[in-house]
N, C-alpha and C positions, 0 to 999 in steps of 0.2 A: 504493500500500500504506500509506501515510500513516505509516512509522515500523513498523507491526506484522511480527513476522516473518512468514514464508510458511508456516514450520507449525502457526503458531498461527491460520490461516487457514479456515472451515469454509465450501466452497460445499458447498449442499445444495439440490439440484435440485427447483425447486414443479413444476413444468408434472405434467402430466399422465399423461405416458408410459406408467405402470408401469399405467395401464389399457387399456392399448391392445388388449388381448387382450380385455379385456368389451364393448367397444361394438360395437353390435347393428348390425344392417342398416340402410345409408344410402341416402340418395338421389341420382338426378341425372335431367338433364333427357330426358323422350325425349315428343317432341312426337306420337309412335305411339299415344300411352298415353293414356286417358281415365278414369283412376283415381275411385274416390270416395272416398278415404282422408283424412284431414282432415290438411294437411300444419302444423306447428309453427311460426312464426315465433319466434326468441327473438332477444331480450337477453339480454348477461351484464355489467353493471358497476354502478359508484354511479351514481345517479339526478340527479348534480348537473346542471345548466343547459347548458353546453358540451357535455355526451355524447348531447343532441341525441333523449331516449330519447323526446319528443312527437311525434316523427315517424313513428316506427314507428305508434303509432296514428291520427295522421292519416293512412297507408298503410290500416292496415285500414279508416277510415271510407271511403276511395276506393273500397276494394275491399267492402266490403258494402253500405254504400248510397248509390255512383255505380253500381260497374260490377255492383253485385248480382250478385258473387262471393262465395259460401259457402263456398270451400272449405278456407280459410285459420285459424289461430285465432294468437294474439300468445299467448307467454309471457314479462313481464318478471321478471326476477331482477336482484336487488341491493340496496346498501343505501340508502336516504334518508332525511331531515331527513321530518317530521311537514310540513312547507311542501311539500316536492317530492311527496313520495308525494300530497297531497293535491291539487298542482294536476294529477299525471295521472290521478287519481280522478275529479278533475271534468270532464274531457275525457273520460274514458269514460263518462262520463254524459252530458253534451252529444250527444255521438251515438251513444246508445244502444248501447253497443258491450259491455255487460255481460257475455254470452254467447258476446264473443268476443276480448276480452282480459280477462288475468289477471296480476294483481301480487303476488309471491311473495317481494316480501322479500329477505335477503342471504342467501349461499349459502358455508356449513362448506365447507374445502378436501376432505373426503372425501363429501360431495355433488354436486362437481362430475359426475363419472360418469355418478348419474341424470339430470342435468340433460342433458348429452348423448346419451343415451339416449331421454329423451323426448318430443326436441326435433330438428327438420330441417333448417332453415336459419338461421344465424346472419345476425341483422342491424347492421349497425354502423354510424354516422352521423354520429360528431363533428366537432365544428367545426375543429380544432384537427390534429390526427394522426390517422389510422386504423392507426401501426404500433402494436399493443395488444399486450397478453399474451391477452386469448381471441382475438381475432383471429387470432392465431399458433398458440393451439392448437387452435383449429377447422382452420387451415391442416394441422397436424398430424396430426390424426385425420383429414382430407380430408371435414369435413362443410363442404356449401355455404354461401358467403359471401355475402352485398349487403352493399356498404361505396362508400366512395367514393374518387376517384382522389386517391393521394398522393404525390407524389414518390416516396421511400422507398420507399413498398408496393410501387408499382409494378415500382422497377429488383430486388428481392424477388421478383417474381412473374416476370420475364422468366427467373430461374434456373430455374426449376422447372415443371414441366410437371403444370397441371391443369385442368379442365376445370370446376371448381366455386366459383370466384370469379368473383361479377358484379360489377363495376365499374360505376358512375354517374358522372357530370358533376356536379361543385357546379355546379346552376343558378339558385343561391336555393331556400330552403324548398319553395315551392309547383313551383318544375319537379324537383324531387328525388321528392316524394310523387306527380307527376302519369308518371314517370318508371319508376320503380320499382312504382306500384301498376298501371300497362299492363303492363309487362313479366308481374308474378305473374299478372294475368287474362288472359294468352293464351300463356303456357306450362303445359305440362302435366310430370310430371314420376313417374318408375318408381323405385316401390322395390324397392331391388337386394336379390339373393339373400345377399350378402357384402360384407363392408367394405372397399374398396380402401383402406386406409389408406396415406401419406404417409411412412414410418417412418422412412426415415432423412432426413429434413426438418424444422429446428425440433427438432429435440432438444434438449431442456435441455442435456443433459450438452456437445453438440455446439457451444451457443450459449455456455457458462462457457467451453471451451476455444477458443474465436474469442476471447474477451474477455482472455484470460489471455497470448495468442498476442500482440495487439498491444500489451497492456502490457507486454510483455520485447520488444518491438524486435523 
């Protein structure tokens, strides 16, 4: 508490929650299905070096022109430097991928919503941590994850029972993209009728009172 009293104390909860009730119909895998739906890959962070966000499009260059899979599109969100933006600009140009990734810039706290909404699976890939704030509220809302194995995340995901976290192997860059872009070309995947949301998991209010809990002993 560093000296401040406790009621002069404001947590006020960012995550998401209070739209829990707007988000639309998700998805999940079902290898039955041979959908022609174009399904979303997103990003959600800053664009700095370590968040790893050139792989996500080296994934889709796998997947459209290796495995000449269409079916996929990239949405990045977030903010960057005029340097970063620019060198994923030029990797989507490198291969040709104009048509099928899109760079969107940083994303207002009451935008988050639509970004969930008109996006499918969250993808995440940094070097460093994968326990994140959208990571968690993707966990949240129960839209599907590709991330990679972290400690943390992990003994996280043994609590809680879901079917929409895929987990990768750090295997170096190129077995990550060779990894993850097989995986999306030979799963198939049903959009559900209804949002099985996550609700009482990762709640804000839930993760201030765990913090609040082990600061008084």
């Amino acid at each position: 508490y560093f000296g401040v009293d406790s009621d002069k104390i404001l947590y006020d909860p960012n995550g998401i929650s209070q739209y829990i009730k707007d988000i639309k119909p998700n998805i999940r895998i079902d290898n039955t299905f041979d959908g022609v739906e174009t399904i979303n890959l997103f990003t959600l962070s800053r664009l700095i070096g370590w968040k790893r966000i050139y792989l996500s499009i080296e994934i889709m260059h796998k997947l459209v022109n290796i495995l000449k899979c269409h079916r996929y599109a990239l949405h990045i969100y977030g903010h960057g430097s005029d340097s970063e933006i620019r060198a994923l600009t030029d990797l989507i140009g490198k291969y040709h991928l104009s048509a099928y990734v899109h760079i969107y810039g940083a994303v207002e706290h009451d935008d988050l919503i639509d970004v969930y909404n008109q996006n499918h699976i969250m993808v995440s890939l940094y070097k460093y941590t994968n326990v994140t704030n959208p990571v968690f509220e993707a966990l949240y809302l129960n839209k599907p994850v590709i991330t990679l194995h972290d400690d943390n995340l992990d003994n996280i995901l043994q609590k809680i029972e879901t079917d929409r976290v895929f987990i990768f192997n750090d295997e170096g860059e190129d077995g990550i993209t060779d990894s993850i872009s097989a995986f999306l070309h030979t799963q198939h995947f049903q959009f559900l009728g209804e949002n099985n949301s996550v609700s009482d998991v990762f709640d804000w209010k839930a993760r201030i009172d765990n913090e609040l809990k082990l600061l008084n002993g």
